[in-house]
C-alpha positions in Angstrom: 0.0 0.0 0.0 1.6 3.3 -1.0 1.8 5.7 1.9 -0.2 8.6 0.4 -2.5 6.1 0.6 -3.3 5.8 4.4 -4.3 8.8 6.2 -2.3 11.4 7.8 -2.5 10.0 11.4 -1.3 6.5 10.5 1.4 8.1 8.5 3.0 9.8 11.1 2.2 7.2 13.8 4.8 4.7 10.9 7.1 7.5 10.7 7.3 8.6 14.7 8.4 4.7 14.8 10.7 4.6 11.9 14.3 5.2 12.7 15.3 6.4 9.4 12.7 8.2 7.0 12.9 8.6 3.4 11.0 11.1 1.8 9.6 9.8 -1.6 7.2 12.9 -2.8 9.6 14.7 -4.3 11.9 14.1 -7.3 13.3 10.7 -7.8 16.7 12.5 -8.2 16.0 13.6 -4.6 15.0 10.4 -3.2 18.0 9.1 -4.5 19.7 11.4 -2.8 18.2 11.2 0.7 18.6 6.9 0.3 22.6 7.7 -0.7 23.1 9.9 2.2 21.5 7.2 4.5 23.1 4.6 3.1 26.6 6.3 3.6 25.4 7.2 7.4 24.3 3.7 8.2 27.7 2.2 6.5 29.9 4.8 9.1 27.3 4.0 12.1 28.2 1.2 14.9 24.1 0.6 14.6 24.6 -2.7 12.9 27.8 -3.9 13.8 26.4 -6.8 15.3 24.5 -7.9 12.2 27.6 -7.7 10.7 29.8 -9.3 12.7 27.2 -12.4 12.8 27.3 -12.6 9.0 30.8 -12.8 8.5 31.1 -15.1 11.1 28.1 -17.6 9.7 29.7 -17.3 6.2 33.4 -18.4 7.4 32.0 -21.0 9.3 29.8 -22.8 6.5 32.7 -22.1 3.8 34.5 -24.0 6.2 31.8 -26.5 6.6 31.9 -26.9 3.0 35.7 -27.1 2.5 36.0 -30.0 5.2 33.2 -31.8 3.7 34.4 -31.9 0.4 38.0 -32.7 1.7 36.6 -36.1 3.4 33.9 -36.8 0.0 37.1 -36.4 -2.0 39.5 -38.8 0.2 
C-alpha cells in the first residue's frame, strides 16, 4: 500500500516509529539522494555492527563447513 494512501494519522504514527525516513514525494533524483546519504550514514554507524559481525562469522564457518566436507567426500 503506497503511503499517500493511508491517512495522515497512521502516516505519522509509521514514521514517529521509523528510525530512518525517506522522503519519496519529491523528485526521484532527490529520493535518490536522501537513500545515498543514508546509506553512507548507516555504513559509518556502529548501529549494525552486530548484524555484521554475525554474518561474517556464519559465512566463514559454513565455507568452512563446505571445504571439510568436500575434503573427506574427495578422500
Amino acid at each position: 500500500m503506497r503511503s499517500s494512501a493511508l491517512p495522515h494519522r497512521c502516516r505519522s504514527m509509521k514514521s514517529g516509529l521509523a528510525n530512518h525516513v525517506v522522503e519519496n514525494s519529491g523528485s526521484r533524483e532527490d529520493t535518490h539522494r536522501q537513500v545515498l546519504r543514508l546509506h553512507t550514514r548507516l555504513e559509518d554507524s556502529m548501529d549494525f555492527l552486530l548484524v555484521r559481525v554475525i554474518a561474517i562469522a556464519a559465512t566463514t564457518s559454513l565455507g568452512g563447513i563446505l571445504l571439510y566436507a568436500t575434503k573427506i567426500l574427495m578422500s
